[in-house]
Residue, then its C-alpha position, 0 to 999 in steps of 0.5 A: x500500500x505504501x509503495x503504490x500510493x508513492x507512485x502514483x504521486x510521484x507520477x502526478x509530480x513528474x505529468x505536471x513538471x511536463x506540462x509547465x515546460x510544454x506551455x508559453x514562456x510568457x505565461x509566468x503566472x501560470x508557470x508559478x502557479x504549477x510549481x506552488x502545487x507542485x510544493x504542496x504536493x511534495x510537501x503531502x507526500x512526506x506527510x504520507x510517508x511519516x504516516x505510514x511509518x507510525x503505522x508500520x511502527x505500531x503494527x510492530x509494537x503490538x506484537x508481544x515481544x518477549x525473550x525465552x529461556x530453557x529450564x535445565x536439569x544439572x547440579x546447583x550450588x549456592x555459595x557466600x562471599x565472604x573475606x579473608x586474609x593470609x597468615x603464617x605461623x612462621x613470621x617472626x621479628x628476631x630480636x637481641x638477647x645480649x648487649x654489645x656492638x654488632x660484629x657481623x651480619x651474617x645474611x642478606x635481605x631474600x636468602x634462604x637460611x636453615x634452622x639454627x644458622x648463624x643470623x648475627x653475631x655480637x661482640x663478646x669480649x668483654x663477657x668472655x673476660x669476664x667468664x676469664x676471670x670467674x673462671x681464675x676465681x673457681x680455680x682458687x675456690x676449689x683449692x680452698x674446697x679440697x683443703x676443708x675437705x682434707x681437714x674435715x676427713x683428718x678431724x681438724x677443720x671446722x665445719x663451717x670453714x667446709x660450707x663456706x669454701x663449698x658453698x663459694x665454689x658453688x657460687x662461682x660454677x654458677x655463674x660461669x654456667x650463666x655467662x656462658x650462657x649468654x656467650x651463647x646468645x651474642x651468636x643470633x640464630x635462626x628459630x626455624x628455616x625461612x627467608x630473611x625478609x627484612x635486615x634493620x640493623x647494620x654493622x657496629x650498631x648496638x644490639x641490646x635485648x628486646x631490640x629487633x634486628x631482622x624478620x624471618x619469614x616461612x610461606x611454605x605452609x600459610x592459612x587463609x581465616x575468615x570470620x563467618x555469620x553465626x547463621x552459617x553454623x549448621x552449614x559450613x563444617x570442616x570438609x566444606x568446599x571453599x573456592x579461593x580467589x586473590x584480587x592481587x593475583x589477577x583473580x587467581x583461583x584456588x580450590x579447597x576445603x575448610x580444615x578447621x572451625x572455631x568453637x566460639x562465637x565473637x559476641x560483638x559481631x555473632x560470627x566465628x571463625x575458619x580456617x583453610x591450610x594451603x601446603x607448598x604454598x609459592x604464591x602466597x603473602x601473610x596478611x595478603x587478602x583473600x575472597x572466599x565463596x563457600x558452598x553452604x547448599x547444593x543439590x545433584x539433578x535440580x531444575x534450574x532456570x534463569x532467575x529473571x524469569x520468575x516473577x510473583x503474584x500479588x499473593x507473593x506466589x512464585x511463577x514463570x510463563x511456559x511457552x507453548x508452540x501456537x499458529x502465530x507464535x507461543x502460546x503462554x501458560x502460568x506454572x507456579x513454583x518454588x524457589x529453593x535458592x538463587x545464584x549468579x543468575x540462576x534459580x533452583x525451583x521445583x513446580x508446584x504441580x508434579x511434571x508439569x515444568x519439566x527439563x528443557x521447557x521453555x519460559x518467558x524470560x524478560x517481557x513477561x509483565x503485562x501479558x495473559x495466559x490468553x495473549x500469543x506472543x513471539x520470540x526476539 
């Protein structure tokens, strides 16, 4: 229809432009006037043709456009998002245990050392003098000891010139023991194998107890924890799949299991804690942050469908529309379900009434609001 109509003005254009050359030249009223109706005439024409576009346009608006989807039968999990951090027990700070000036830095910043290398060694003259000249003492005081001891057993000697002697020489064992002692710490060793992460001290500075010198760090075995909703307690137990990812890995992901959950609840936010140990870890930092999705339900062959598919009554009824093959296009009919749970898009549902919504049926997906069980509509 639209294009006969444009032909036939088009024709009537083209009859009236050739009829004005044929005439008079003289004739410019009459010339004028041909070209006004041909204005007007053109000028109608694309009124016509904006008319016929808003006609085709609503004729395509009135068709019930909607999107589909298929339900399917698959394994369905749900799963929380919570945080988390790293941490290792073998991240320690090594401090000092003896005074004196700093003789030697035995290691460097990133080197591997083993348990109980040398890390640091501090000046020990003074205390080996010291432990010299203890050491002359005991040698006197077990002399006078022997003496006593001697006169004791010949019935001479007194016995508390024997005590004194024994109990001097005593005295003097003992502090020997306690210097050599601390001889042994002005040698700083390592507590377990690890990594020197950081040096903070250089040589001829002055260690004293209780100062840091250098952090030893281990990431061979580290564990990620998070704080959990005490909601969650009868669904996260030890043996839980957990799916790990690192932001600052990019979105490194790591499969495991929760290996160990608190036994107390944190009154100030009712949540408690896990627990996932890694082993031969070789990517992972201490304190580093960690997103954790734990499975808390599953369910094996469920109905599954997209969740923007389902809708509710004003009864708060679950339902979605099921297509059905029509003459001119699909056929709708309610199907109210329920709704076990939703996850990334997706709706674990069973039907209301057995078998009626069954794997690989369609359903309305979006365009579904305004429409009745009486309407036929077509798929984009």
């Amino acid at each position: 229809m639209k294009i006969n109509r444009t032909l036939i003005i088009a024709t009537a254009l083209g009859s009236t432009f050739l009829a004005s050359c044929g005439g008079s030249e003289t004739e410019n009223k009459d010339l004028e006037a041909l070209i006004s109706q041909r204005d007007s005439l053109k000028t109608e024409l694309a009124d016509l043709n904006l008319q016929i576009s808003e006609l085709d346009t609503a004729a395509v608006e009135n068709d019930l456009m909607v999107t589909s989807g298929e339900v399917e039968r698959k394994n369905f999990v749900h799963k929380i998002e919570v945080q988390g951090a790293v941490e290792t027990e073998n991240n320690a700070m090594i401090n000092a245990e003896a005074s004196g000036v700093i003789r030697r830095v035995h290691v460097k910043e990133g080197q591997k050392v083993s348990r109980g290398q040398a890390l640091i060694t501090i000046d020990a003259a003074i205390l080996s003098s010291q432990i010299n000249e203890v050491e002359t003492q005991l040698e006197l005081a077990n002399y006078m000891y022997e003496k006593q001891k001697k006169l004791m057993d010949e019935g001479v000697g007194t016995e508390i010139e024997f005590e004194q002697a024994k109990a001097q020489r005593n005295a003097l064992e003992s502090s020997i023991r306690t210097m050599k002692s601390q001889q042994g710490k002005t040698v700083v060793r390592a507590p377990f194998a690890g990594t020197i992460d950081e040096v903070r001290v250089s040589l001829g500075e002055m260690a004293a107890p209780g100062v840091p010198l250098l952090r030893l760090v281990d990431n061979s075995d580290v564990k990620i924890t998070a704080s959990i909703s005490e909601n969650l307690l009868g669904k996260v137990n030890i043996g839980t799949n957990v799916e790990l990812r690192f932001p600052s890995l990019n979105d490194t992901v790591i499969d495991s299991k929760i290996t160990s959950r608190g036994n107390f609840i944190d009154p100030t936010n009712r949540t408690f804690r896990i627990r996932i140990e890694l082993e031969k870890n070789t990517l992972l930092l201490p304190n580093q942050l960690a997103k954790l999705s734990i499975t808390d339900f599953s369910r094996d062959s469920a109905l599954v469908l997209p969740s923007e598919a389902v809708l509710q009554d004003t009864q708060n009824r679950n339902y979605v529309y099921k297509l059905k093959k029509a003459e001119d296009g699909f056929s709708v009919k309610k199907v109210y379900i329920k709704v076990i749970k939703r996850y990334n898009g997706e709706a674990c549902i069973e039907s209301e009434v057995k078998g009626e919504l069954k794997s690989s049926a369609k359903v309305v997906v979006s365009g579904a609001k305004g429409i009745t069980e009486t309407d036929i509509v077509k798929i984009q």
